[in-house]
C-alpha positions in Angstrom: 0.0 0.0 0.0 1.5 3.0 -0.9 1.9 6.1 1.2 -0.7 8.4 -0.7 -3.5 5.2 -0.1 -2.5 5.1 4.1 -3.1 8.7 3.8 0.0 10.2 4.0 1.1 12.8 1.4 4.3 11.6 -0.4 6.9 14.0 1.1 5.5 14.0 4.2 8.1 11.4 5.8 10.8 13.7 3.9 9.3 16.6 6.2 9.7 14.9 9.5 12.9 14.1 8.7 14.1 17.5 8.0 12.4 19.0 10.6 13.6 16.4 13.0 17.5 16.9 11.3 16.8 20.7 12.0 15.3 21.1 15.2 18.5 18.7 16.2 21.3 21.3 15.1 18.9 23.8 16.9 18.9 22.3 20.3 22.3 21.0 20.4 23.3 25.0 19.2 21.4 26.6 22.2 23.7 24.6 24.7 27.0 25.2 23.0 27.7 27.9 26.0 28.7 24.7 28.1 31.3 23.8 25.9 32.6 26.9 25.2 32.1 28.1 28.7 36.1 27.2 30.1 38.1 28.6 27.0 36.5 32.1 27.2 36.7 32.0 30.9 40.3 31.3 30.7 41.1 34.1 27.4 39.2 36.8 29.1 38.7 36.4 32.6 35.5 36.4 32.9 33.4 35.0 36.1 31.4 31.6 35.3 28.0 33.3 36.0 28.8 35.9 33.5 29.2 33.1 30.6 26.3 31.4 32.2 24.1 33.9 31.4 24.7 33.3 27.9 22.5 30.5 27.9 19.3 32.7 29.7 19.7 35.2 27.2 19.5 32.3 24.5 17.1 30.6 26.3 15.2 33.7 26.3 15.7 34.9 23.3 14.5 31.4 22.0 11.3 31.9 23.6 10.3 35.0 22.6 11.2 33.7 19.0 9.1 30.8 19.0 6.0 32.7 19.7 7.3 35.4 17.1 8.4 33.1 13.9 5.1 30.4 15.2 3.1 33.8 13.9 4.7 34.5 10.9 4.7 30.7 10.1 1.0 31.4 9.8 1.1 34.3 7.5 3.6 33.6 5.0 5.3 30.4 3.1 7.2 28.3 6.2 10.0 28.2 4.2 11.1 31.7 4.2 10.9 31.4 8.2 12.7 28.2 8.3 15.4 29.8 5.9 15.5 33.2 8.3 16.3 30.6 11.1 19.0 28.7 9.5 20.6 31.4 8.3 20.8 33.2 11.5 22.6 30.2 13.8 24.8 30.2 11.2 25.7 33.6 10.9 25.7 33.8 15.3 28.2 31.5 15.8 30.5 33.3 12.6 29.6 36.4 14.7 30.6 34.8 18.2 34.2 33.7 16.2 35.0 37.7 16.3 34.0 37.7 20.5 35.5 40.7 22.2 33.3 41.5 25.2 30.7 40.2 27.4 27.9 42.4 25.7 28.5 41.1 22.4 28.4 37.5 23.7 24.9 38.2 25.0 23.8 40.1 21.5 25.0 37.3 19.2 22.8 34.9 21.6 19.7 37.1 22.2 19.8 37.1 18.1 20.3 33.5 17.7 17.5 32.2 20.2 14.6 35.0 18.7 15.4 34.8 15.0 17.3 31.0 14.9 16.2 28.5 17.3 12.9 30.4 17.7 12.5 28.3 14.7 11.4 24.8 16.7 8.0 26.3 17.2 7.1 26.0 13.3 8.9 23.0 12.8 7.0 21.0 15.0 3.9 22.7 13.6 5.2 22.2 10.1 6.1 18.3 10.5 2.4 17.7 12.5 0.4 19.1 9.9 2.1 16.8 6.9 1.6 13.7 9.0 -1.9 12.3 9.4 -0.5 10.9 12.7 0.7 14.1 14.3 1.6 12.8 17.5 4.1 10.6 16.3 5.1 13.7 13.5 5.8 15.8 16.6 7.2 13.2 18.9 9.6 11.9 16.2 10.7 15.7 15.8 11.1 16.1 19.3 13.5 12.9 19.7 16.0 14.6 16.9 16.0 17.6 19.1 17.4 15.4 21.8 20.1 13.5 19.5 21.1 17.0 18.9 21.7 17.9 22.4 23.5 14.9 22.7 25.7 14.9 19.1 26.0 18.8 18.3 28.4 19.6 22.1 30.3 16.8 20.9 31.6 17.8 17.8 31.6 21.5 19.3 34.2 20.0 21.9 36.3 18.0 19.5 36.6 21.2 17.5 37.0 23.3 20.2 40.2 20.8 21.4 41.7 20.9 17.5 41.4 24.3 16.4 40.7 26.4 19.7 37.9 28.5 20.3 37.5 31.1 17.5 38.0 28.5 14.8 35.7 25.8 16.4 32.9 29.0 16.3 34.0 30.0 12.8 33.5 26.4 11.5 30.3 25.4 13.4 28.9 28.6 11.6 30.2 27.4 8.4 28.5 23.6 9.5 25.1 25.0 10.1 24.7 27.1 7.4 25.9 24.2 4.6 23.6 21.7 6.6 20.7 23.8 7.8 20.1 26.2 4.7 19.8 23.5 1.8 17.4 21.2 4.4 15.2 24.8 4.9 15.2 25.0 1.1 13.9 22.0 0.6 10.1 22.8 3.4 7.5 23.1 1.3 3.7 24.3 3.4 1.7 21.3 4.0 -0.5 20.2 1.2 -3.8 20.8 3.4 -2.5 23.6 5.8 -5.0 23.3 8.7 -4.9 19.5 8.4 -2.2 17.0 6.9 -4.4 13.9 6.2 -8.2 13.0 7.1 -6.9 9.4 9.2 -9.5 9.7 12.7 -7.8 9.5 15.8 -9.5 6.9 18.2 -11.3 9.4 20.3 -10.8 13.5 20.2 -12.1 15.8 23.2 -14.5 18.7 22.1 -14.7 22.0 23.7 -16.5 24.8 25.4 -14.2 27.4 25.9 -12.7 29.3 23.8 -9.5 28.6 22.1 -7.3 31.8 24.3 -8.7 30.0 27.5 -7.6 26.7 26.5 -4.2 28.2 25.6 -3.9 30.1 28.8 -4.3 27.2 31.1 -2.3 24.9 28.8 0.5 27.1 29.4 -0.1 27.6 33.1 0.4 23.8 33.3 3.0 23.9 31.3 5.1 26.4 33.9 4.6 24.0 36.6 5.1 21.2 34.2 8.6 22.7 33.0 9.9 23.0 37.1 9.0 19.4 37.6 10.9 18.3 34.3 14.3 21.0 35.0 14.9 20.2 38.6 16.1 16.6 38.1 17.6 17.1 34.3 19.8 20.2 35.7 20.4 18.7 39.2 20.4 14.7 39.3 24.0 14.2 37.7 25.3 16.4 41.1 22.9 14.9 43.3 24.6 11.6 42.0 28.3 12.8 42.8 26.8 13.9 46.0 25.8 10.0 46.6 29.8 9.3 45.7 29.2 8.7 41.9 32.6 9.4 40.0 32.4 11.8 37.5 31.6 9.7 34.7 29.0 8.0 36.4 27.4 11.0 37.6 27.7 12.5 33.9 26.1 9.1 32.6 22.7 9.7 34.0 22.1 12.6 31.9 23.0 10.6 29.4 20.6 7.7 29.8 17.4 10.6 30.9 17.9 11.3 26.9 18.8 8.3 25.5 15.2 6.9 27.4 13.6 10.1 26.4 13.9 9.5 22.4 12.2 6.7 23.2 9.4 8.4 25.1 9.2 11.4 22.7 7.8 8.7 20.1 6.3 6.5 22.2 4.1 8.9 23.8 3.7 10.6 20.7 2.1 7.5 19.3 -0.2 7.2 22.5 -1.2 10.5 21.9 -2.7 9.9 18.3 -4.3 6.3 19.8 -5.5 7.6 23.2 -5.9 11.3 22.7 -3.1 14.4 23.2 -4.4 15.4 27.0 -4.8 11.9 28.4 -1.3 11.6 27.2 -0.2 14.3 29.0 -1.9 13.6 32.1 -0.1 10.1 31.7 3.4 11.1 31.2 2.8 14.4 34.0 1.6 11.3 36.8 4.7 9.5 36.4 6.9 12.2 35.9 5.3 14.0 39.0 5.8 10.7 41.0 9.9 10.0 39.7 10.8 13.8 40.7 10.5 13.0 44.1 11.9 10.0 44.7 15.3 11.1 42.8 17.2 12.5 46.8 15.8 9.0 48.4 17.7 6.9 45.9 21.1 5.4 47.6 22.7 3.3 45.1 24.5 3.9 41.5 21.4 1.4 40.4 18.8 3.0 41.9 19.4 6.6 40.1 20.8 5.1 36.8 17.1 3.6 37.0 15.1 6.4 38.1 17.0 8.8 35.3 16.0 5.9 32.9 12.1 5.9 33.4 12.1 9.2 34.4 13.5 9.9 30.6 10.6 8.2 29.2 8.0 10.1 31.0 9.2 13.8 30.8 10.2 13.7 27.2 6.3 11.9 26.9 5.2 15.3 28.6 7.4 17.3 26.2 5.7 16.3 23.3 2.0 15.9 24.5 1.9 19.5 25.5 3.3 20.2 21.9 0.5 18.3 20.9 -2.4 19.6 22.9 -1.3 23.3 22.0 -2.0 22.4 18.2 -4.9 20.5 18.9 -6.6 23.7 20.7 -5.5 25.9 18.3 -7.8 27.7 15.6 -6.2 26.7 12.3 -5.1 30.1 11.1 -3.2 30.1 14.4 -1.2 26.6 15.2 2.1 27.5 14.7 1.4 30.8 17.1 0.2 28.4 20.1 2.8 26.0 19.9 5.3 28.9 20.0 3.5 30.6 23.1 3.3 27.2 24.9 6.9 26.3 24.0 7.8 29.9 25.9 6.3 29.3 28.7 8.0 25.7 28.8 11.4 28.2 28.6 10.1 29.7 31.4 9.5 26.3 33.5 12.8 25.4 32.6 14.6 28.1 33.8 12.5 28.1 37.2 13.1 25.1 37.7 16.5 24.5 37.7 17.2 28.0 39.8 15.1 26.5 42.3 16.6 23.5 42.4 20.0 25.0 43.1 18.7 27.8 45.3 16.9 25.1 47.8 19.8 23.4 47.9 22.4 26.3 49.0 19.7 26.8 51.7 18.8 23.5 53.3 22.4 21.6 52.4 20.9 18.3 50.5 18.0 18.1 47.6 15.3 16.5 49.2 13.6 20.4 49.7 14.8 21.0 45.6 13.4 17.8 44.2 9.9 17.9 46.7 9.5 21.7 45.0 9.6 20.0 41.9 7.4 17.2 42.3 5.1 20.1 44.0 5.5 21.9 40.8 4.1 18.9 39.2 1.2 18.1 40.8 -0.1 21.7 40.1 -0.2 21.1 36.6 -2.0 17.4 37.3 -4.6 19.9 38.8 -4.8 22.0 36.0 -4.6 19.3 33.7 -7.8 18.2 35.5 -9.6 21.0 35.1 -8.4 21.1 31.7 -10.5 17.4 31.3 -13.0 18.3 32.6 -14.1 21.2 30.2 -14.0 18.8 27.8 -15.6 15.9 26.3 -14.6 13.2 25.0 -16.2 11.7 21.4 -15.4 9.4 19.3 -13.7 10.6 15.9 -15.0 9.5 12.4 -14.3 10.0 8.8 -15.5 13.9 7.6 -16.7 13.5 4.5 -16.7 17.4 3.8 -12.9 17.8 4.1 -13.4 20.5 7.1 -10.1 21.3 9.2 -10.2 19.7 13.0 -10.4 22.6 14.4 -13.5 23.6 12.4 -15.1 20.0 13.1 -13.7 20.3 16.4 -16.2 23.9 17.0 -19.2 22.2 15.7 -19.3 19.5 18.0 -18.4 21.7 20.7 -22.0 23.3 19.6 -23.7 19.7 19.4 -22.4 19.4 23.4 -22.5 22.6 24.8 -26.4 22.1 26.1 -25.0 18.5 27.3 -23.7 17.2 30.5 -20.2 17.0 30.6 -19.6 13.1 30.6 -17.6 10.4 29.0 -19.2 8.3 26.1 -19.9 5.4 26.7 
């Protein structure tokens, strides 16, 4: 059976690829600070907090840019936005090859995270809407973003160790731009742009609040959500050498949190098309809510090598079901716009998380106060997530013979329910 009869367009698997290959070189560019971090400190003398803050700024920056190329991705041909994006973490780390002073270390990454990595927000949106299966589309995107983060500080180091700093900037720039610009050239807008394929999920959920509501406590979860997720990925490999893991060891179980979470980024990504994108979410938040805390209480080299593992599985499961459930409440004119706003506020999680983690720690001595915040963190977006569930219901999806988007189907049945008592089908 060929992929136009399963009801996938033809270059839709060439899509995801691209978009995961691209959304890879953007992650694993946003963390190059860390590997760059000693050599500038030792040429200029700057304090490690100053450096650090490199990596907000980008952080930031790639926030901000999300919600601000997610727009324009809805306006005008995706390419030209993925092309901007390319371009411009290309051109950064050219720029950062020529670093003089502090303030132009935080320019070139404030540009790189608005105008360049800002770009994973329409990528994900770009790759969901070719795939009649967008959970796995957006799940298998989200598991090359964590190859990247895994492959791109690598080679950033080995350069950095050959040709020194300036030169390893100079030819990552060169890299990104000969790899990222001909992949951006090659997007093209999904065939249907509100909706890739007509495939049903299993079940959908229907509405009756508006789309801004929806969007506003999606990314309320998705704060707490973020805080639960950043306090053990920023914290557990010191919490290990704190436990008397060498150095290696304690490095290792970052390792195997992303090696597990490719896994879970398509696994849950595939639950999420079977099950439906909240109750996915409210799966992978549970567990991840329920690992968080029990990260201080672990004694043994086994016991947190194990934890990191599962706990992998179900934060990178949350990662892309929220990805998910922003483009499922979206109006179709606006998808890429929510995923970028929901993706900021994840940003924002992130960066709360992990300052709390350390700042509970220089207070009470150990992390069991750290890692109980963040399970805390958790269960207040299991509540909202509730709340969430409940102003909606669940129905069963079928075949739309008219060819209307989702989100136009999804308003109509909101209608049909709306006078109805908010209940599960049978």
């Amino acid at each position: 059976m060929s992929a136009a009869q399963r009801g996938e367009a033809p270059y839709a698997w060439v899509i995801v690829g691209i978009s995961a290959a691209m959304v890879g070189m953007a992650f694993g560019a946003i963390v190059n600070i860390a590997v760059f971090l000693a050599p500038l400190a030792a040429d200029f003398g700057w304090p490690r907090a100053d450096l650090s803050m490199a990596y907000a700024v980008a952080s930031l920056g790639a926030g901000v840019g999300g919600v601000l190329l997610g727009h324009f991705s809805d306006r005008v041909p995706v390419r030209r936005v993925v092309v901007c994006g390319a371009v411009v973490i290309g051109a950064s780390f050219l720029l950062l090859s020529r670093l003089q002073t502090t303030l132009e270390l935080y320019l070139y990454h404030a540009f790189m995270g608005l105008f360049g990595i800002g770009v994973i927000a329409p990528l994900n949106n770009l790759a969901s809407a070719w795939l009649s299966r967008p959970g796995l589309a957006i799940g298998l995107v989200s598991a090359g973003g964590a190859l990247g983060q895994g492959l791109m500080p690598f080679l950033a180091r080995h350069l950095v160790l050959v040709e020194g700093w300036r030169a390893a900037y100079f030819s990552l720039g060169l890299l990104y731009l000969a790899a990222m610009v001909p992949l951006a050239l090659m997007v093209r807008d999904a065939p249907r742009p509100a909706e890739a394929a007509s495939r049903p999920q299993a079940k959908t959920r229907v509405f009756t609040t508006s789309p801004a509501a929806l969007l506003a406590l999606l990314s309320l979860a998705v704060v707490f959500c973020c805080i639960c997720m950043s306090t053990p990925i920023v914290h557990a490999a010191t919490l290990g050498g704190d436990i008397g893991l060498g150095a290696r060891d304690a490095a290792g179980l970052l390792a195997i949190m992303m090696v597990f979470g490719m896994a879970g980024r398509v696994a849950f990504g595939s639950i999420a098309d079977r099950l439906g994108n909240l109750q996915s979410y409210l799966v992978a938040s549970l567990g991840q809510t329920l690992l968080a805390f029990l990260f201080p209480y672990a004694d043994t080299k086994a016991e947190l090598y194990a934890l990191s593992a599962i706990f992998g599985v179900f934060f990178s499961g949350a990662m892309t079901a929220f990805i998910a459930c922003a483009r499922e409440y979206s109006p179709a004119a606006n998808t890429g716009l929510y995923i970028g706003v929901v993706l900021f506020f994840g940003w924002a999680g992130m960066a709360l998380g992990a300052w709390q983690g350390g700042l509970f720690y220089d207070l009470c001595g150990d992390y069991f106060t750290s890692f109980s915040n963040a399970s805390a963190g958790g269960v207040l977006n299991l509540l909202i997530l509730a709340l969430l569930y409940l102003r909606t219901k669940s129905v069963r999806a079928e075949p739309d013979p008219t060819g209307l988007p989702a989100s136009e189907r999804r308003l109509a049945l909101a209608a049909k329910f709306s006078h109805s008592p908010l209940k599960e089908d049978a």
